[in-house]
N, C-alpha and C positions, 0 to 999 in steps of 0.2 A: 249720304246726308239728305234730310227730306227738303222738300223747296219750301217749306216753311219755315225753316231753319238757316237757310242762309243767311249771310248777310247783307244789307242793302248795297245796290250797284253804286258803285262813286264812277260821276261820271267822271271825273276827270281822269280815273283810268281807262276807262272805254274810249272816248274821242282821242287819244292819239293811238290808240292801236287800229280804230278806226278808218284813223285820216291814214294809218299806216297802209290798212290791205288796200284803200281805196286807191293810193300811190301806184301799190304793187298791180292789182290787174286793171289799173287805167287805157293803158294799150288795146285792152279789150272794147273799149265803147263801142268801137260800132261793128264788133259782131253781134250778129243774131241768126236765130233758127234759120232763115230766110238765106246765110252765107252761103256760098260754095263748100264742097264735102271738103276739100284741102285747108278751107281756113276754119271750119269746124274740128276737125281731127285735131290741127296745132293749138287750139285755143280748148280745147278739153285737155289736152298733154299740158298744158301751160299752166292748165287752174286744180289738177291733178299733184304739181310738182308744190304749188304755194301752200294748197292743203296740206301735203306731207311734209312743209315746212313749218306750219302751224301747228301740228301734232307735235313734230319733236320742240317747241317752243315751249310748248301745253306741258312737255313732259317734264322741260327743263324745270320750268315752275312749281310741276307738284313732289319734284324729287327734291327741291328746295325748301317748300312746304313739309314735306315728310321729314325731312332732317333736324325743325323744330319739333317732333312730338317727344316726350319723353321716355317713350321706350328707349331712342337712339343713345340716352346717357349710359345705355349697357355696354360695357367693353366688347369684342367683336368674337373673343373666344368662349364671352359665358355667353353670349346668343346662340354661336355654335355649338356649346354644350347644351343646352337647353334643347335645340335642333337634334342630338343624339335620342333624346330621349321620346322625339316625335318620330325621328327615323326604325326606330327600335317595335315600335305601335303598328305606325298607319305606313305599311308595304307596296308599296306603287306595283300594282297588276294590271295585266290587260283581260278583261272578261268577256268572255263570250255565251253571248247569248243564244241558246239553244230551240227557245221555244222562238216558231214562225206558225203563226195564221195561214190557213190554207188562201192560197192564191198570191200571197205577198211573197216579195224577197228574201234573202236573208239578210237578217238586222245584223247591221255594225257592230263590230265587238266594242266593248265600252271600255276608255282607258282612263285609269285613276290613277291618278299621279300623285297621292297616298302623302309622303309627307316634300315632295320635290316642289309643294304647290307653293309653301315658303319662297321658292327661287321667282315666283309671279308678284310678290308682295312691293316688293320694291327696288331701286340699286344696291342701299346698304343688305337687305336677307340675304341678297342674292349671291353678292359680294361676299358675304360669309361663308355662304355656302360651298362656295367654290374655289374658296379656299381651304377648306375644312377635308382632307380626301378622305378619314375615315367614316363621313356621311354615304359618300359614293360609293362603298367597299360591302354596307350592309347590304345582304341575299340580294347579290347584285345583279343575280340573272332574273330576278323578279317580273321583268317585262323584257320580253326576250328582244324586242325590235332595237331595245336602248342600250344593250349588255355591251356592245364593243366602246361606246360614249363612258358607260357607266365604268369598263375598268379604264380606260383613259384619264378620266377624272379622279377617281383611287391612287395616280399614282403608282405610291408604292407600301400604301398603308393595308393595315390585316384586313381579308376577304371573309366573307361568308356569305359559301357559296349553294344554292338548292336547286338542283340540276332535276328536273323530270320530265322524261319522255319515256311512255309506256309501250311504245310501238318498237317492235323489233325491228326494222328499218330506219335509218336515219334521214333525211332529206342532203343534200351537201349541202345546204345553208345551216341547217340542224349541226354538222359532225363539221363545219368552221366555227359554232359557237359553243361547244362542245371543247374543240381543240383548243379556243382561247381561253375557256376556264382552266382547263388543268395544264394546260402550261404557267397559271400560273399557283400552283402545288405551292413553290416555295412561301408565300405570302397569307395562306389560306388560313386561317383561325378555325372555321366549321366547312366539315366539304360534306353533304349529303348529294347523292349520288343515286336515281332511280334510272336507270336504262338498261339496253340488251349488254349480257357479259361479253359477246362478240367487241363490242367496242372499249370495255376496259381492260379486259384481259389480254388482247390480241392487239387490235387496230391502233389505237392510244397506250398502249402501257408501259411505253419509254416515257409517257409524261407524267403516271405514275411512282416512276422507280427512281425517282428525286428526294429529297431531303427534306421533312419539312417541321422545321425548326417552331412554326405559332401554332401547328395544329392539336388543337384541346377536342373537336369531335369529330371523327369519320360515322357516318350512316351509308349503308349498301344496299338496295335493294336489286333483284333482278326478278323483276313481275313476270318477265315473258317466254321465262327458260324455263324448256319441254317439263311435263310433269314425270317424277321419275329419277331428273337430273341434279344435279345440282356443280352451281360454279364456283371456280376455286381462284382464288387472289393469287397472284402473284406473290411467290415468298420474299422478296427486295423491295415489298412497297414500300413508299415514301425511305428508301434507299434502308431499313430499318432503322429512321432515324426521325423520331417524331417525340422529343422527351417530354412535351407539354400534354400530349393524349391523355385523358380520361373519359372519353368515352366512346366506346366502337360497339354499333349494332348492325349486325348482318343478317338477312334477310334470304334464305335462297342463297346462301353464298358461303363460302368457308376461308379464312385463314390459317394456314400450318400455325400448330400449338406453339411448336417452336418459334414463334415470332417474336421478339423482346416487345413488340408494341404492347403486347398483353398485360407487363410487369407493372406498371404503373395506375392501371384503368382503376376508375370508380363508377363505372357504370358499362355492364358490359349485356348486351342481347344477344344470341343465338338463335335463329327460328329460321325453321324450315317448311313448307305444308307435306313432307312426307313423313312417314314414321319410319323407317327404316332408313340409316344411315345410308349414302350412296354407296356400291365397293368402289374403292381405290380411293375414296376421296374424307372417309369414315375414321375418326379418331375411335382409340378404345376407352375403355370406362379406365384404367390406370392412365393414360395421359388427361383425362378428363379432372381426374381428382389431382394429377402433377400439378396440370393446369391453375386451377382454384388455388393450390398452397402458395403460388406464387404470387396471387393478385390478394395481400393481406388486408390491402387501403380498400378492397371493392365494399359500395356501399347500396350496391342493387346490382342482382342476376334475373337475366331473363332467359328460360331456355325451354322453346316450343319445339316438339319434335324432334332434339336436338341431342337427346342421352342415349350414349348408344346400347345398344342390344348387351346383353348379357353376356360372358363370353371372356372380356381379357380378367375380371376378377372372379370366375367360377373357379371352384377346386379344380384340379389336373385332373383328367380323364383316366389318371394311373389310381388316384386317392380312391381309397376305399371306405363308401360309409357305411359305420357302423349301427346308427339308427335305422331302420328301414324306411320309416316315416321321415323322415329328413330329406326334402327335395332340392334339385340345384338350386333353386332360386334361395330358399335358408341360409345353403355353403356361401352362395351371392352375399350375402345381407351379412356374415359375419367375418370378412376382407377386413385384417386390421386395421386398412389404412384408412385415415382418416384425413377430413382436412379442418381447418378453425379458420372460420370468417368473423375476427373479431369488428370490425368495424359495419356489416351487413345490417342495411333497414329495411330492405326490402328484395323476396324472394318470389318470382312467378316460375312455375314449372308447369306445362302442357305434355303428354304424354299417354303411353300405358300407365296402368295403375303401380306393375311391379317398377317400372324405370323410375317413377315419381318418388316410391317410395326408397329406393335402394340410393338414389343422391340424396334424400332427406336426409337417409339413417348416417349417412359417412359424412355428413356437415357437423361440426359444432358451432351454433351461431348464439348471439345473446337474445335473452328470453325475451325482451321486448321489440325483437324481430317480427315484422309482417311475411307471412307462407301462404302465398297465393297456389291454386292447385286447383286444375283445371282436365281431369282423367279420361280418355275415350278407350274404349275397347275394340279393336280393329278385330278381333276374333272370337270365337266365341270363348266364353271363360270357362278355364279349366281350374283346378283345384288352388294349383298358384297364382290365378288372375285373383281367386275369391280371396286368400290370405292375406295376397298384397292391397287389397281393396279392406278388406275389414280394419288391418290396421294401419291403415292412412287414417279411416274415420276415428 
């Protein structure tokens, strides 16, 4: 409020608070600068302890003052609700700042307490707040220093959870904050998940192989595994029992086909940065299309590098073609099997030209589908690179 705004001092408030401190550090008269260092030390501890009695006096007042303004006529849950929808926005991070001037230090990381700053406003915000656990449960690793407070305070309300660390080494303070997320698996509603596979597949993946009854999104990525390779999930994750999932995007990473997690998704990614499936780790193009018939609800595919090679839907090596001109990759394209993604709005495919086009040809989707197509040529193009290329366009 500006000081030309307030309101005139009434002395009659002032003179006994007053005549009050002057009560309180009357004992003090006749020190001065001039005391000995023993009766200065106590008579600063002395006017030290009345200040910090004055403060919470000060507090007591303005939290008595704030309980007249008219926001407080709001009942405590739609504040809290209202507070969802700032939790949801404004993400408490800690930032670090990278750029230093030659000769300086390294500047402070800055920490933005995003929508937690509600909990500074008053007793009643506060009070709300922390009573409210699914405030504390939103991407609750958001500032990592706070994540053990933050699921404390959750309770035992749904998680969403955004795990990243790029570095294939963990710190042990890293791989304890780490371990307290996915232990808690059971309560997760969104688990996005960027680290080395060494610590989910291996190290942690008993805290995987739990049940997890709220989960609607898994994300995987694994940025730091060799090029070449690629990691593979555990077939019992989330115990295969996650019936609320509809969306799983893997990154560098694979689930057996047979996973029931699959049946229900409506948003499902596959991407890899290699073209050539891994061996031992590499679905065929017939479980590929099983695959799809099963997820009927999917209503976006995304699959980067991810269609495999040519091979489980070519003619048999015994068949005999009769056209001359008729290449494997033709016999490819004409596999009766099909699949129908009647509910699909959106399709991105990265690829060879022949892979992009041999999953187009075996989808039935509806006309007002979006087909993202995205073609690289790792080889030089031979006759069937230029087929498959002419008719995608």
């Amino acid at each position: 409020m500006p000081e030309s705004s307030w309101p005139p001092v009434d002395n009659s408030s002032v003179a006994p608070w007053s005549a009050f401190c002057t009560s309180r550090i009357s004992i003090l008269d006749g020190v001065t600068a001039y005391s000995d260092e023993t009766t200065l030390q106590s008579s600063r501890v002395k006017l030290d302890q009345e200040l910090e009695a004055l403060r919470v006096s000060m507090h007591t007042i303005q939290s008595r003052r704030n309980a007249l303004a008219p926001i407080t006529r709001l009942h405590p849950e739609i504040l809290a609700h209202i507070f969802s929808f700032l939790a949801a926005e404004e993400i408490p991070r800690k930032i670090i700042r990278r750029f230093r001037p030659r000769g300086f230090p390294a500047p402070s990381p800055i920490l933005r307490l995003g929508w937690m700053r509600v909990t500074h406003v008053c007793q009643a915000w506060r009070k709300a707040a922390l009573d409210t656990p699914s405030l504390w449960g939103i991407d609750v690793d958001s500032m990592r220093d706070c994540t053990s407070e933050r699921l404390r305070r959750s309770k035992q309300a749904p998680l969403v959870v955004r795990y990243f660390q790029a570095t294939d080494r963990l710190a042990p303070e890293e791989q304890d904050v780490l371990k307290s997320l996915l232990s808690q698996t059971h309560r997760a509603r969104e688990l996005e998940l960027t680290c080395s596979p060494d610590h989910v597949t291996k190290n942690m993946a008993n805290l995987l192989t739990v049940r997890a009854p709220l989960l609607e999104s898994f994300v995987y990525s694994a940025p730091m595994y060799p090029a070449g390779a690629s990691c593979i999930l555990p077939a019992n994750i989330f115990a295969a029992n996650a019936p609320r999932l509809r969306k799983l995007m893997l990154a560098d990473a694979k689930l057996p086909l047979q996973s029931p997690l699959y049946d229900n998704l409506t948003h499902l990614a596959m991407n890899t940065r290699e073209h050539n499936p891994v061996s031992g780790l590499a679905f065929s193009r017939d479980e590929l299309l099983g695959l799809l018939r099963r997820t009927l609800n999917l209503e976006t595919l995304e699959l980067a590098y991810s269609i495999p090679a040519g091979g489980s839907t070519f003619a048999d090596a015994s068949m005999v073609v009769d056209d001359p001109m008729q290449s494997s990759t033709d016999l490819a394209y004409s596999s009766p099997m099909r699949v129908s993604l009647p509910s699909i709005k959106k399709i991105k495919l990265c690829g060879e030209p022949a892979d992009c086009l041999w999953i187009s040809e075996h989808m039935d989707i509806p006309a007002e589908a979006a087909l993202h197509l995205h073609c690289t040529e790792r080889q030089p193009a031979d006759q069937d690179h230029l087929s498959a290329r002419a008719a995608l366009v």
